[in-house]
N, C-alpha and C positions, 0 to 999 in steps of 0.2 A: 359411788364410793365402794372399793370393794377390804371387806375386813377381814384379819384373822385374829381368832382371838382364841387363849392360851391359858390352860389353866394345871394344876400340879396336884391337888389330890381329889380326895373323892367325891369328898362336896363340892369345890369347885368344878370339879368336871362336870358335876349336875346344873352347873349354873351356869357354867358354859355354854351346855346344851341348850337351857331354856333361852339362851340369851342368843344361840346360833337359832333356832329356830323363829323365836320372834324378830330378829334382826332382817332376817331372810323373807318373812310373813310381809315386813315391810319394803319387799322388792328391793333390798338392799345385798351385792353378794358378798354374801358371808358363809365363812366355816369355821368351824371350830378345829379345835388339836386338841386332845387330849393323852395323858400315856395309855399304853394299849391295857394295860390291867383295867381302867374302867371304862374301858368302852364299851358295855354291856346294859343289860337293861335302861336305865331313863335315859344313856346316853347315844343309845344306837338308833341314828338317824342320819340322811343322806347329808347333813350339816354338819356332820362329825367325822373327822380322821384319824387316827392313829399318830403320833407324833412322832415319826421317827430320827427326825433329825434331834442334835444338838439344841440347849438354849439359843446360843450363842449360831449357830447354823440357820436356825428357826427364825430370829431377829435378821440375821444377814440379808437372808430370800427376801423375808416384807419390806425392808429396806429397800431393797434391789429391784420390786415389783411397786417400790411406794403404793403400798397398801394399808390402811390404818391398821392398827395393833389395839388391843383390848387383851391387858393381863388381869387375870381373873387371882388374886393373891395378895403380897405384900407390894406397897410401893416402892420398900428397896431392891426387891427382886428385879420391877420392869427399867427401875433407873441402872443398876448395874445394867441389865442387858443391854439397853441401848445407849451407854454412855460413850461407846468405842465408833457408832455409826455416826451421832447427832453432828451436823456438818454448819447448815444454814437455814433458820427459823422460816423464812420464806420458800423451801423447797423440803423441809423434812415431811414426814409423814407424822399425820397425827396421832397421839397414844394416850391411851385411857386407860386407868386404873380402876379395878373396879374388887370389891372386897369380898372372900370367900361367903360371906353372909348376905351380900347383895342389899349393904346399907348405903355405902357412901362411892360415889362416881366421883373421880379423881382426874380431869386432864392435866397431863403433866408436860407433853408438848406438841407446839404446835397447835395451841389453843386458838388461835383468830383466825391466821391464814389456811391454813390443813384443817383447820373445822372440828380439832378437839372437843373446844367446849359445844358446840351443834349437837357434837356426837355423846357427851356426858350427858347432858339433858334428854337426848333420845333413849340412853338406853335410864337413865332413871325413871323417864314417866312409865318403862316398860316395866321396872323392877319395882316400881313406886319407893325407887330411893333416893338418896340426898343429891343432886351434883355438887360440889363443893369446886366451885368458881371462884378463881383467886385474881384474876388478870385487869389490874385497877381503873381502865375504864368500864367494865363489866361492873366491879364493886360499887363503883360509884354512879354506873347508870349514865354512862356517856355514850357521844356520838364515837364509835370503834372505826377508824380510818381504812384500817387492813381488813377489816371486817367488809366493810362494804364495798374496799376494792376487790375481793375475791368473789363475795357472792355477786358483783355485778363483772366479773372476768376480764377486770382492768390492772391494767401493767402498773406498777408504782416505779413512778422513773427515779427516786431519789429515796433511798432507805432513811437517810439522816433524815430526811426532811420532814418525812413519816412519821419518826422518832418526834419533832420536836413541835409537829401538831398536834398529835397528843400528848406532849408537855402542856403546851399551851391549853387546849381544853380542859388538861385536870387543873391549872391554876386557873380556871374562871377566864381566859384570856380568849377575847373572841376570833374567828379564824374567817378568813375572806373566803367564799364558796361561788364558785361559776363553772359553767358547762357550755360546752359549744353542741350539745345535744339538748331535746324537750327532757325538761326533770318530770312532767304531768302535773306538777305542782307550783303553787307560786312562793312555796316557803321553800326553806333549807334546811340541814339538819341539822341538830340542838344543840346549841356555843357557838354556832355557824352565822356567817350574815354577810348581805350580797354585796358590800363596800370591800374596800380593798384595807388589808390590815398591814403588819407587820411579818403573817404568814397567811399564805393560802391554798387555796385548793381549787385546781382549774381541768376540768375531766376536758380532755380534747385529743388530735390524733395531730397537732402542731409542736414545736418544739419550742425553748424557752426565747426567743429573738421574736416568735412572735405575741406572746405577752404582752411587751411595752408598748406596742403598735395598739394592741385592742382594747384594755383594761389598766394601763398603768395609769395613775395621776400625777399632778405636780404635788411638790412639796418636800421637804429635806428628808421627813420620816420615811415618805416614800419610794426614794430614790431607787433602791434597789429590796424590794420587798421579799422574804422568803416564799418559795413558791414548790409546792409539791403537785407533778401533774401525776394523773392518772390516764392513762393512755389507752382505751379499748382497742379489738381490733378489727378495727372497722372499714379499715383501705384496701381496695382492689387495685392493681396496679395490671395495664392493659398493655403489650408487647405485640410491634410488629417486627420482623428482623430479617434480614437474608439468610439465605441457607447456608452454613457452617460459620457462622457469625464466632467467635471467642467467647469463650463464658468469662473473661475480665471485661471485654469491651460492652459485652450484655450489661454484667454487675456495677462497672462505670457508669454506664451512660443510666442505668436506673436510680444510683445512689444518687448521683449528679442531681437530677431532676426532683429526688425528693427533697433535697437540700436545697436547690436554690425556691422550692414552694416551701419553705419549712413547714416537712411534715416530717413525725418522728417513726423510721422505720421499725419500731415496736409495732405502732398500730394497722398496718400491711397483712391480711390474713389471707389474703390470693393474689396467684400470679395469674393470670387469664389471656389467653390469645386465640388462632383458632385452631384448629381439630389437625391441620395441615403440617405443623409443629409439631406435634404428638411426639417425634421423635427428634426433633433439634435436642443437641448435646446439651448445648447452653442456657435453653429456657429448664431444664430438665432438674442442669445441676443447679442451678440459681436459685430454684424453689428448694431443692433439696439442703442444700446449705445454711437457707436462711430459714427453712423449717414454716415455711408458705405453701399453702395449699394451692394445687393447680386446677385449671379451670379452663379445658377447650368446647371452643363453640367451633358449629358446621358456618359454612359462609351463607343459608339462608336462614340460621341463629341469630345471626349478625345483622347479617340485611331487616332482620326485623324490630331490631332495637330501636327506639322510636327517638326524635333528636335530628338535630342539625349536626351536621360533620363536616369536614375538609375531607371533603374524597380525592383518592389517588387514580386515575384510568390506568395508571400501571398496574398500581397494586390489585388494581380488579381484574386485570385479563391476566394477573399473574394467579389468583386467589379465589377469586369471583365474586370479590365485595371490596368498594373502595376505600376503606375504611376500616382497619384489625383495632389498633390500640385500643380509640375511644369506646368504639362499637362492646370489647370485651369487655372494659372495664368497667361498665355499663348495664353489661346483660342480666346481671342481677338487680337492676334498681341503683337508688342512690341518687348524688349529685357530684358532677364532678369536679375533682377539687384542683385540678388544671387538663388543659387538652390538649394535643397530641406533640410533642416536640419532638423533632428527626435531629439524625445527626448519624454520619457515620455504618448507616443502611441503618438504623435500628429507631423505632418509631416508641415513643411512650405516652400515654396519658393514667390518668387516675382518677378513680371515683370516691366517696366517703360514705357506707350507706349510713342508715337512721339506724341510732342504740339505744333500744329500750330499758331504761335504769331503774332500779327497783329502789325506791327513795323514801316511801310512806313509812316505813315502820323505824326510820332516824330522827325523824319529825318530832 
């Protein structure tokens, strides 16, 4: 997480500083801003700048850098400032208020997802002061949805449905909980439980069609159950292609594929083929567009990926390995979540690796 944090007169600028430097003590990067009149004595240290910009300049940058914010002052001050940025709760930056006195820690947004309240608790236990935590499963000592989809780096495919899971938990109403990953545990987290409810929660990298196929039951109640997935990203998706292949017929033929496996292209975090590629247009732009990391292997990278394949003797005297798609998608581990489909010169498979979920402390 990297923070700036903002303070306006002289005391706060000293609290600044203590709060840039131990901020910083904990490998965290931080600096501070202060106006240049005090930046001298307590507060001259490599965790300290000069503010030259504007409030309102100063706010824009950390916006625009999504970096958290720590205003060291009133809490009207840091709400005006960033009342003109605040966009979407799931993509704002987090902000904390914190009191020229260094009594009371204040997140004000951005509390679950952006890791406000994480970040009021750190800097209280630092200041030994209050965090004042307002966010009503927090008050209430509930299981936090958003919470535990960010610190385990899972997509929330459905805002509403977010929303109405924890509705549901604050009224005592139990919520359906499954993974198509090891949770290390045999419990789930607390209001949670492994029957299928009225709403649920199903951590997988599949899309909602497949659902009723794995977990739905009979019954009127259950017809059509609310369902909030959580999507890690955990699919490698494996490309063999001709040379000047299209980058729609590429984006086709791979959307294609993951649609008729439903799998939900959120959970896709490499594109993989081999080293040969490096400069096709279309594998290039495909990752770039869909914000997928790429991933070439040499063809005796390949060759040593261990597994049963559909080898090509073309593709090998063209390549020197019978086998790109599955072989890549592959090369990292995993299992694969279908195997090579052609069509059109362009070859796809896909793998799912193992996600390690951090579960113990919802319990």
């Amino acid at each position: 997480m990297k923070i700036g944090i903002i303070s306006f007169t002289a005391k706060g600028s000293r609290l600044c500083s203590r709060l840039a430097n131990g901020l910083a003590g904990e490998m965290l990067e931080c600096t501070g801003y202060v106006p240049e009149r005090f930046r001298d004595g307590e507060c001259e240290n490599i965790n300290i700048q000069c503010r030259e910009q504007s409030l309102d300049q100063w706010t824009a940058a950390m916006f625009g850098d999504h970096r958290a914010m720590v205003f060291v002052g009133a809490a009207g001050i840091a709400v005006r400032a960033i009342a003109p940025f605040v966009r979407d709760k799931m993509e704002d930056p987090p902000v904390v208020v914190v009191d020229e006195a260094g009594r009371f820690v204040i997140p004000i947004l951005s509390g679950h997802v952006g890791g406000a309240n994480r970040l009021a608790v750190r800097i209280a236990r630092l200041l030994g002061a209050v965090p004042v935590i307002t966010t009503a499963t927090d008050v209430n000592g509930l299981f936090a949805v958003d919470v535990f989809a960010a610190e385990n780096r899972l997509v929330i495919a459905d805002r509403e449905a977010a929303k109405q899971v924890s509705v549901d938990l604050l009224e005592g109403t139990p919520v359906g909980f499954f993974s198509d990953f090891d949770l290390g545990t045999g419990r789930v987290p607390a209001g949670c439980v492994r029957d299928v409810c009225e709403r649920n929660i199903w951590i997988t990298v599949n899309d909602e069609r497949t659902w009723k196929e794995r977990y739905q039951t009979s019954g009127e109640k259950q017809d059509k159950p609310g369902l909030l997935r959580l999507v890690p990203k955990a699919v490698t998706v494996g490309v063999g292609c001709r040379r000047g292949v299209e980058v729609h017929a590429l984006e086709h033929r791979v959307r294609e594929c993951l649609d008729r496996h439903g799998i939900d292209p959120a959970s896709v975090k490499t594109l993989a083929t081999i080293d040969v590629k490096r400069d096709e247009a279309a594998v290039l732009a495909l990752a770039r567009d869909r914000g997928w990391e790429l991933a070439f292997y040499s063809a005796c990278e390949l060759s040593g990926v261990k597994g049963e394949f559909r080898e090509s003797d073309f593709v090998r005297r063209t390549v020197g390995v019978g086998n790109v798609c599955e072989r890549a998608c592959l090369a990292k581990g995993g299992g694969l979540a279908f195997g090579r489909e052609a069509g059109d010169g362009i070859t796809v498979a896909a793998a799912v690796l193992p996600v390690k979920l951090n579960i113990e402390k919802y319990i």
